[in-house]
Every structure is written in C-alpha cells, then in structure tokens.
C-alpha positions as CSV (number, residue, x, y, z in Angstrom):
1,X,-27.2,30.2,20.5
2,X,-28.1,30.3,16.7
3,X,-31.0,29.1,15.7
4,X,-29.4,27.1,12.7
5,X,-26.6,25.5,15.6
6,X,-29.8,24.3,18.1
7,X,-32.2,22.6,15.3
8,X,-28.8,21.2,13.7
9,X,-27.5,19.4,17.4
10,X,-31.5,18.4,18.2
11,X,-31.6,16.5,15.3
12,X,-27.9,14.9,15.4
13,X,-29.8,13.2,18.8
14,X,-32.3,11.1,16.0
15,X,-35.4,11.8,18.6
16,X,-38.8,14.0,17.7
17,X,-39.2,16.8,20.5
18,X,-42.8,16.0,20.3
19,X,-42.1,12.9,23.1
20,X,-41.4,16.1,25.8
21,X,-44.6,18.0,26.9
22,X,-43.0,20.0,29.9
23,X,-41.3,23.4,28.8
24,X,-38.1,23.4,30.8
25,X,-37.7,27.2,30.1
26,X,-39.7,30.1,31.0
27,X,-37.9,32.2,28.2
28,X,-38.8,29.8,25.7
29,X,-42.7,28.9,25.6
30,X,-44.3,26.6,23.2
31,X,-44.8,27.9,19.8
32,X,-41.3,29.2,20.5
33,X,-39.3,28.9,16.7
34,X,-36.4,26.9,19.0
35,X,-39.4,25.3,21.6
36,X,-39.2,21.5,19.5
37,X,-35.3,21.8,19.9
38,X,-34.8,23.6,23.2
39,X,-36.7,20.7,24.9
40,X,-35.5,17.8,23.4
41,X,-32.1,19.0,24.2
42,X,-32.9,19.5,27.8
43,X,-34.9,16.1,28.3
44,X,-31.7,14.7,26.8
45,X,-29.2,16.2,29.6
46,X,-27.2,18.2,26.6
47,X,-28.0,21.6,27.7
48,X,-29.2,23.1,31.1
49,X,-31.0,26.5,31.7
50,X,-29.7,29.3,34.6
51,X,-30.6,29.0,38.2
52,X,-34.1,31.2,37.4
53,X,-35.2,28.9,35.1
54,X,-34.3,31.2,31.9
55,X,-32.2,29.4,29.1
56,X,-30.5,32.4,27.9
57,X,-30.5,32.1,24.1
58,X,-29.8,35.5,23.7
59,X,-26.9,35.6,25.5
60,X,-23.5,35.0,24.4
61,X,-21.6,31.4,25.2
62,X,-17.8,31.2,25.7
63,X,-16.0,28.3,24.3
64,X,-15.7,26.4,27.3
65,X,-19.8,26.4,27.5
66,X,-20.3,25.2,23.9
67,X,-17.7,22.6,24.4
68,X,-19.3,21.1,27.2
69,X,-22.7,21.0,25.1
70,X,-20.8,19.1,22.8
71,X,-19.6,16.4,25.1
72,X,-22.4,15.8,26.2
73,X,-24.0,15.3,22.8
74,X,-21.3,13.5,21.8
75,X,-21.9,11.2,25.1
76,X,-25.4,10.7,23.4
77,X,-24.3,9.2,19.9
78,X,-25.2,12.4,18.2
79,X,-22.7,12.9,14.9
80,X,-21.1,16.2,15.9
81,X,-17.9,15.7,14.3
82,X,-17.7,19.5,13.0
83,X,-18.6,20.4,16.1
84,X,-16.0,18.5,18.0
85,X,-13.5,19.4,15.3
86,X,-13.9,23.5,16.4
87,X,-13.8,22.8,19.8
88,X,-10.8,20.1,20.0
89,X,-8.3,21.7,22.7
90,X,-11.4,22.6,25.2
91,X,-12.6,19.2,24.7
92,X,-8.8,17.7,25.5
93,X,-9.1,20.2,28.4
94,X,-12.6,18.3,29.6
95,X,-10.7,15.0,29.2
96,X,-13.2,13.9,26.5
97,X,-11.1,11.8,23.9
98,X,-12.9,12.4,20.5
99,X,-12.2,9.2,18.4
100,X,-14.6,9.3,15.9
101,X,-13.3,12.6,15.2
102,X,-9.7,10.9,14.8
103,X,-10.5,8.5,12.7
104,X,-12.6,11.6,10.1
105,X,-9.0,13.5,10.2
106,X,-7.3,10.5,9.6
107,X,-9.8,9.2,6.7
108,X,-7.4,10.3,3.5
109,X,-3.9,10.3,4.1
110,X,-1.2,11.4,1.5
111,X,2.3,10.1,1.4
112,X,5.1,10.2,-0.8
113,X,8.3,8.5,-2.3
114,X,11.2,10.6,-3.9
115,X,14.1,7.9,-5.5
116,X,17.2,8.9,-7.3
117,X,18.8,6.2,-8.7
118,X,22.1,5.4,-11.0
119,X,21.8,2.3,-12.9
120,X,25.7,1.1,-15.1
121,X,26.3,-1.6,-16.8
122,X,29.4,-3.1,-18.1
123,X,29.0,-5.9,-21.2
124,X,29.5,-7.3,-24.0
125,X,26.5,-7.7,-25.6
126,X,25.2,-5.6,-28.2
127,X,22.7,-3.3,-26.6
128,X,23.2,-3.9,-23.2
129,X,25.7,-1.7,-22.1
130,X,25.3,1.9,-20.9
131,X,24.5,4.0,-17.7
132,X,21.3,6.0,-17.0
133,X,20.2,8.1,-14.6
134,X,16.2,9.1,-13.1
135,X,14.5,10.2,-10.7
136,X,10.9,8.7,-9.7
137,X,8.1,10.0,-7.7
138,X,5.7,8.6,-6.2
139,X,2.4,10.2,-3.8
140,X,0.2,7.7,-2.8
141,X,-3.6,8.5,-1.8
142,X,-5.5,6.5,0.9
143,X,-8.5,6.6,1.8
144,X,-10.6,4.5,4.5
145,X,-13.9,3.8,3.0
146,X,-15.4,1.8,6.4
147,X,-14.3,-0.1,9.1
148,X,-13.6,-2.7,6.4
149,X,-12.8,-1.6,3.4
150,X,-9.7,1.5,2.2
151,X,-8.7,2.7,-1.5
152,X,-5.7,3.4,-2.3
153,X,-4.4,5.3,-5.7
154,X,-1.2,6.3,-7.2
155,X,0.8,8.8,-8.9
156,X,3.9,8.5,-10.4
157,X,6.2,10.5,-12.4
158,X,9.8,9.8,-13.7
159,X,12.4,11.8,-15.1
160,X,15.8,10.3,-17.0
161,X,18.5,12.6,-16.6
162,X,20.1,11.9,-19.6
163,X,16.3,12.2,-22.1
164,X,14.1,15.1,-21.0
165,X,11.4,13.1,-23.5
166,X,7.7,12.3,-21.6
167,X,9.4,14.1,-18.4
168,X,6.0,15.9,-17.5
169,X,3.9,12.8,-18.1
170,X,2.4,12.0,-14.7
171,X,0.7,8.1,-14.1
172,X,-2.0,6.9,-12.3
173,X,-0.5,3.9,-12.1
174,X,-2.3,2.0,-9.3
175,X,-6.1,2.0,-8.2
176,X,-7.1,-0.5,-5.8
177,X,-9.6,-1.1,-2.7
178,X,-8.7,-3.6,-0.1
179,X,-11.4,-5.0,2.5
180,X,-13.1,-8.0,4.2
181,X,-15.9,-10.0,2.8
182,X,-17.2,-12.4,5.3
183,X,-14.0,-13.9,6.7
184,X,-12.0,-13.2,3.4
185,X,-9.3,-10.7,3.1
186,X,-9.7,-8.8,-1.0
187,X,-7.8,-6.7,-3.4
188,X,-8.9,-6.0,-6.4
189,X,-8.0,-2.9,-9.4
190,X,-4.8,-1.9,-10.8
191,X,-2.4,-3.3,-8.4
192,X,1.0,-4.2,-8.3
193,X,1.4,-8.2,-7.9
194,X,5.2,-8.8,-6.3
195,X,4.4,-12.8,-5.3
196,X,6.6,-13.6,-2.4
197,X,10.5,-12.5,-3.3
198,X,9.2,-11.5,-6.9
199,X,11.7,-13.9,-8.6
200,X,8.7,-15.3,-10.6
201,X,6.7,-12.8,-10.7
202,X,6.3,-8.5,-10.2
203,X,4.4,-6.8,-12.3
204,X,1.4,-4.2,-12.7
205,X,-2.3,-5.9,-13.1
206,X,-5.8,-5.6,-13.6
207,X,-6.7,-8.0,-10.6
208,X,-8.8,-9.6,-8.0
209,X,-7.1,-11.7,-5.3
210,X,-8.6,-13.3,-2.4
211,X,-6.9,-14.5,1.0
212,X,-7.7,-16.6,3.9
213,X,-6.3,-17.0,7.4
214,X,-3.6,-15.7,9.7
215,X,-0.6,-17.7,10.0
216,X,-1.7,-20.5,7.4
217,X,-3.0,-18.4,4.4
218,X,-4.4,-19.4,0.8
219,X,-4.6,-17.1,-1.4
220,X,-6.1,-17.1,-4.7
221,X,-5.6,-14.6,-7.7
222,X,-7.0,-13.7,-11.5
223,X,-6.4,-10.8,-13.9
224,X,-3.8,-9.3,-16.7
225,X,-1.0,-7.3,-17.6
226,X,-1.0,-3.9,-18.0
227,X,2.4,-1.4,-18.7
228,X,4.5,-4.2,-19.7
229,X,7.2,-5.0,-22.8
230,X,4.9,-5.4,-25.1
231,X,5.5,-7.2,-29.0
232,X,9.4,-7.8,-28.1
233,X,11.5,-9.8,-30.3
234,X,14.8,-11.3,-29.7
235,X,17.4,-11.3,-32.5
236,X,15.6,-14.1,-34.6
237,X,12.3,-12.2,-35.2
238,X,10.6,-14.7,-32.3
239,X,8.6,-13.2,-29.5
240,X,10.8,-13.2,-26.5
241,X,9.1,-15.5,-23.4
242,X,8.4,-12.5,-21.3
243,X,5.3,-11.1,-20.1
244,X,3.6,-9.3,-22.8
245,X,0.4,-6.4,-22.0
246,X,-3.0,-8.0,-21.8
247,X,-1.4,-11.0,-21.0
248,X,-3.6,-13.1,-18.2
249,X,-2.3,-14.4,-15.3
250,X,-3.7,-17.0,-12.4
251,X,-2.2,-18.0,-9.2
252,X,-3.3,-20.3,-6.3
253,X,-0.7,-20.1,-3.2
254,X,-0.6,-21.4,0.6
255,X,1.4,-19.7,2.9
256,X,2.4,-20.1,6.4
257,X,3.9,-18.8,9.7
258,X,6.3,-21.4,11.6
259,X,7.8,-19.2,14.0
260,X,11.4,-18.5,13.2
261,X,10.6,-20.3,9.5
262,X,8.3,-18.6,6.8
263,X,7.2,-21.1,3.7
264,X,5.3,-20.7,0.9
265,X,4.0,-22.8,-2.2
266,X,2.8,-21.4,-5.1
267,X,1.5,-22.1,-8.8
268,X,1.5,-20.0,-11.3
269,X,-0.3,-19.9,-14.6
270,X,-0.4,-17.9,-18.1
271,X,-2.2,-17.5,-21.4
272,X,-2.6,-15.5,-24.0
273,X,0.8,-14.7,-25.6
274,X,2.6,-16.4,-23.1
275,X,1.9,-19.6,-21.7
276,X,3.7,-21.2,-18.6
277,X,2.4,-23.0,-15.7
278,X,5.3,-22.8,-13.0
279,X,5.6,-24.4,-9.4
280,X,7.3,-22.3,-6.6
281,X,8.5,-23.4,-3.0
282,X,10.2,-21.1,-0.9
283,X,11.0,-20.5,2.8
284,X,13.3,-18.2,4.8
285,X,14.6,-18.7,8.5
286,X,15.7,-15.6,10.8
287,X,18.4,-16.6,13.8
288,X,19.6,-13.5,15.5
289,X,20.4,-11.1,13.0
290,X,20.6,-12.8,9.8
291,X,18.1,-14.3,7.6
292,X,18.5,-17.1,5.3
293,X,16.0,-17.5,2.5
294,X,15.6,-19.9,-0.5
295,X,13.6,-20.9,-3.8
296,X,13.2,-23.1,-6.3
297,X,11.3,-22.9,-9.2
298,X,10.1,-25.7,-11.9
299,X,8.1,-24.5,-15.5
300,X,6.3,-26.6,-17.2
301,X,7.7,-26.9,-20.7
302,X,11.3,-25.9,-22.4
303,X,10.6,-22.6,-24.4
304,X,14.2,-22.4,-24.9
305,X,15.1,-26.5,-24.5
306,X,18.7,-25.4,-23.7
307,X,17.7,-23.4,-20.1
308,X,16.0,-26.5,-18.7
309,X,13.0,-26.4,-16.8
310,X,14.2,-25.6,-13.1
311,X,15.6,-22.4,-11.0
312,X,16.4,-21.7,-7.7
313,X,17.6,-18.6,-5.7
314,X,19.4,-18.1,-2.5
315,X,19.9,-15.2,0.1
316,X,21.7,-14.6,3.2
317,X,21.0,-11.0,5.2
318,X,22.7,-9.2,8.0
319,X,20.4,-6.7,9.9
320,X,18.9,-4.4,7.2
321,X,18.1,-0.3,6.8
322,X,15.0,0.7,8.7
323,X,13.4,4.2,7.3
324,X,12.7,5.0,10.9
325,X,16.2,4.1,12.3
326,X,18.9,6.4,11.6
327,X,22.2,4.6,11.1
328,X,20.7,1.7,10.7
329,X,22.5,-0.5,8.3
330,X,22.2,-4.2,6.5
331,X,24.4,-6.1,3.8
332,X,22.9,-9.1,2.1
333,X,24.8,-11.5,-0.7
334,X,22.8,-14.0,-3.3
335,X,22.8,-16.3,-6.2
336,X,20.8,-16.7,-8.9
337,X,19.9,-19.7,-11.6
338,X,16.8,-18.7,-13.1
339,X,15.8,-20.4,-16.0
340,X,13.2,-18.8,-18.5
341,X,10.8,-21.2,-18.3
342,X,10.5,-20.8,-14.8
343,X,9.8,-17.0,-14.2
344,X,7.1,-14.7,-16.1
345,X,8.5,-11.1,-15.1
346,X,11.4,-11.2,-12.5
347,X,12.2,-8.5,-10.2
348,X,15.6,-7.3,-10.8
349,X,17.3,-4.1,-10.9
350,X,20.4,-6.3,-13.0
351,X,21.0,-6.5,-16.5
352,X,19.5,-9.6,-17.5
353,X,19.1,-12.2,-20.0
354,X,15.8,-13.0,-21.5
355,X,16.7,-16.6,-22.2
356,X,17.7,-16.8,-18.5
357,X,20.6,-16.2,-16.3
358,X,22.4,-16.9,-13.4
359,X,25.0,-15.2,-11.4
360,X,25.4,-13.0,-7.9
361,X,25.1,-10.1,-6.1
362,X,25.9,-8.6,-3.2
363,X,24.2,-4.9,-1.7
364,X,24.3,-2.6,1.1
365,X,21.8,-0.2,2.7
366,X,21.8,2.8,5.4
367,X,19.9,4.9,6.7
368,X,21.2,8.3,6.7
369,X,18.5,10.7,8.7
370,X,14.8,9.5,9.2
371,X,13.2,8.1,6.4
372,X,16.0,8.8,4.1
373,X,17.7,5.8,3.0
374,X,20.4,4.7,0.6
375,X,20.9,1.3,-1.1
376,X,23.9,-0.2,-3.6
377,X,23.6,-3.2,-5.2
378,X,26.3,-5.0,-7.8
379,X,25.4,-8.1,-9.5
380,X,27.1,-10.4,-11.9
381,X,24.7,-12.2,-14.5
382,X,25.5,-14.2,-17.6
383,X,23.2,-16.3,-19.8
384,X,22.0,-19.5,-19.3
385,X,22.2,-20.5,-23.0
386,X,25.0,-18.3,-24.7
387,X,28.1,-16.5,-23.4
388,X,26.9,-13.3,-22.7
389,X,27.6,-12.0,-19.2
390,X,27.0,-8.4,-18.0
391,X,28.0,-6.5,-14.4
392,X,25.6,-4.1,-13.1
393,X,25.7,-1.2,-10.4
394,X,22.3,0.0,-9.0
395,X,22.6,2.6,-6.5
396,X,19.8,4.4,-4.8
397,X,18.8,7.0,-2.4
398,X,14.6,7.5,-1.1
399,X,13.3,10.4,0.6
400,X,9.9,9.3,2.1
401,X,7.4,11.5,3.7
C-alpha cells in the first residue's frame, strides 16, 4: 500500500491515531512513517493484518482487497468518493451501493435541444407577410450545488436559413439557481418567466421569485426585461404597448391543485415604459383524455380605447406527444380575444397584431422515435381595432438529448 493512499484514507476517518496505543502489527513498529495511519485504520475495523500478525505493506493488493478496504471506510463516513469511483464494479460485486458516489457523477448534467422550424405567413398587411426558416440550439448546464439548491445555465444559438448574418453568435441566455430557504421554494437570475399558459406574459428576466406550498401555492415575483423589442413604433411614430428592455415587471399569484381541476389567479404589474396592471383567472379540467382549459384577462386602462379592457382564451386537447413515447400523438384547437391592454408579451408562434387580436388555431404533434418530436400549428388572427387579418403555419421538429 502507498504511503500517500494510507495517510490519505486515515485522515478521510476525521480521528488522530494518537487515541490507539497498541501496535496491531509486528511489521509496523512505532516510529514507523505509516505507524499514526496503520493503527488508526486497524482500531477502526478498515484494514486487518495476515494470520502472523504482519500487515504486509509491501506486498501487492488485488482489486478485490482494496475494494473491500474501501467499504469498509465508506461504512465509517470517510469521503472516499475517488476511491469508490476506481473501484465501482468490485464494489457492485460486494453488494455495497455507493450513493454518495451517484449523486458526485450526477452533480453537472448536460442536455440539449435541436429545433427546426418553418414559420409562413399569408396577409395583407404591409410587413407582415413572408416565410422564414431556422434552426435553434439549445445545451443546457445543471449543476446541483447542495441538497437544496441547483444552477442551471444556458446556451443558445440560431441560425435563419434564409440570412447567414450573426449565425456564429452563441447566447448565454439564461443563468439561474433554484433552492429552498426555510420553507420557501426561490429562483432568482436570468430566467425565462412563462406565467401559467403565457397568454399574458413569456419573456426573458432579471428576476427573483419566491413560492410557497404544495397543492395551494403563492408565489411572488420582481425584476426586468432583458432581450426584448426594444424602442418600437407603430405607423404613427407612438411607442407600440409592448414590453420594451429594462422594462420592470411584478407579479403576485395563488395557485392551486383540485384534483381533476387546476386554477390560478394572478396580477400583474409594469413600469417603466410600459405601464399596465392586469388581472388573470384561469383554470383547466382533464376528463379521460382531453383537457379543457380557459382564461380571462382584465388591464387596467384602454391604451388603445377601441380594444377594450378584457380578453379571454380557450383550449380543448386530445391526448398530446410525449418525447419518451414513440407514436405518441395529440391534437388541440383554440380561440383567442386578447386585447392589448390585457397582455405584456404573449406567447405565440402566430402573426399578431400589436393593438390586439383574436382568431383560432388548431395544431398537431407526434412523436416520431424517442425524444424526437414534431408539431404543426395554423392559426387565424385578425386585429381587434382595424381590418387586418393574417394566417400563419408554424411547423416544428426537436431532437432532444
């Protein structure tokens, strides 16, 4: 046995050898360089000598040996994990389960996203129409920092098929930790906030939020904007009412678990360039294999006095793709009546209308082999305030890993 290996497992126990007077060895006598180290192992049970009372530390171990030394300091609470690592399969073989050790291996995880997607749309209105084509990456990085708290952190790269321009720029486009303080559940970094279906709100923030409970939660969140439109203008010259960067957002929500029945309430509030305070009930019901969810929406004020202050959305879903399901499959169809003053940034892959808009959609999804899966989506929006209307095809294939 090395000398570097005893000292380095004596010490992993946390105990001075001094505690041991007898010498357990005859080929080890005090004054020994490995006497301290020798003896504290053996008064802890982790190594034993030969039937002559030699320890043999000249001799050579075979695998099997050292991995029994390392159950047994393992069995002790000493931090062997290096150790245990080397000697995995012989410590399977001694039916020692290593789980500390499972959790080190597991400690950073990598995963990815690969989407192609086709977006085309079919207007009218000046500026609208057109098709384009890109392909998004994604590899996310996780870490566990403690029983309690992980990071997470994100790259992201996209390409347009149709403008090689800024193809080779690569994001970090999220940065966040997530953990428990007391009997609160916290995220807090560059995050993206999708609140409940997103119809009010997704969008990329600087943020804090705070949650607590289980099947009734309140939640609680603060921060601002980041990679959004920012200084747009509508045709007039006037600031469209959009979510602008830097802009600060707070919102207060209680959710809760019925059984069959989810619901939610939820306010929302603005400042800086944009300033809205919106109300938001929702709830969604699952009976065998469909799910029936709704929304309504109220803002506080009429930006544009011709939208009104009120929207509301509907959904109905048949089964749905599941990445880890091949031929799995799902069809959903909705409505939409979204007034501008009652979103900040809607999530949407449609075309449309900054002043608001309403229409429907309908969209499939299938899972073609595991964890690749394939979406379609058609919609038909018009404005709330002029004539404009606009049809839009989104179709999408992942590749997850």
């Amino acid at each position: 046995m090395k000398k570097s290996l005893v000292l380095a497992m004596a010490m992993a126990l946390g105990v001075t050898a001094s505690a041991y007077a007898a010498n357990p060895f005859s080929d080890v006598p005090a004054g020994h360089w490995a006497y301290d180290a020798v003896n504290k192992l053996a008064a802890e049970g982790v190594v034993d000598g030969y039937p002559d009372g030699t320890y043999g530390g000249d001799k050579l171990m075979t695998r099997y040996e050292m991995a029994q030394i390392v159950a047994k300091a393992m069995a002790k609470g000493a931090n062997v994990d290096k150790l245990a690592a080397e000697f995995a399969d012989e410590l399977d073989s001694l039916g020692v389960r290593v789980a500390n050790l499972e959790k080190k291996a597991d400690n950073v995880k990598i995963t990815g996203e690969v989407r192609a997607s086709y977006r085309d749309v079919d207007t009218e209105a000046a500026g609208h129409d057109g098709h384009e084509g890109l392909l998004r990456s994604r590899l996310w990085v996780n870490g566990q920092i403690n029983e309690d708290w992980s990071y997470t952190g994100m790259f992201e790269n996209n390409q347009d098929f149709g403008n090689k321009t800024g193809d080779e720029k690569i994001d970090f486009a999220r940065a966040y930790v997530e953990g428990r303080v007391g009997g609160l559940d916290v995220v807090a970094g560059r995050y993206n906030e999708v609140t409940f279906t997103g119809n009010i709100l997704d969008a990329n923030m600087d943020m804090a939020k705070v949650s607590y409970g289980d099947k009734v939660k309140v939640s609680a969140l603060a921060g601002k904007a980041y990679d959004t439109a920012d200084n747009v203008f509508d045709g007039n010259g006037n600031k469209k009412y959009t979510l602008q960067d830097d802009d600060r957002i707070y919102i207060g929500s209680i959710e809760a678990a019925l059984g069959d029945v989810d619901a939610y309430v939820a306010y929302f509030k603005t400042d800086s360039s944009l300033e809205k305070e919106i109300w938001n009930v929702g709830a969604s019901y699952g009976f065998g294999d469909f799910t029936l969810s709704a929304e309504y929406m109220r803002g506080d004020k009429e930006h544009y006095a011709n939208a009104g202050k009120d929207g509301w959305w509907a959904d109905l879903a048949w089964k749905g793709a599941e990445a880890d399901q091949p031929g799995s499959y799902g069809i959903h169809a909705g409505y939409y009546d979204q007034s501008v003053n009652a979103y900040i940034m809607p999530t949407t892959d449609a075309e449309y209308f900054d002043d608001g808009y309403k229409g429907w959609n309908v969209g499939v999804s299938y899972t073609f082999a595991k964890n690749i899966v394939g979406m379609v989506n058609y919609w038909d929006m018009e404005s709330q305030t002029t004539n404009e209307d606009a049809q839009t095809i989104f179709s999408e294939l992942y590749f997850m890993f």
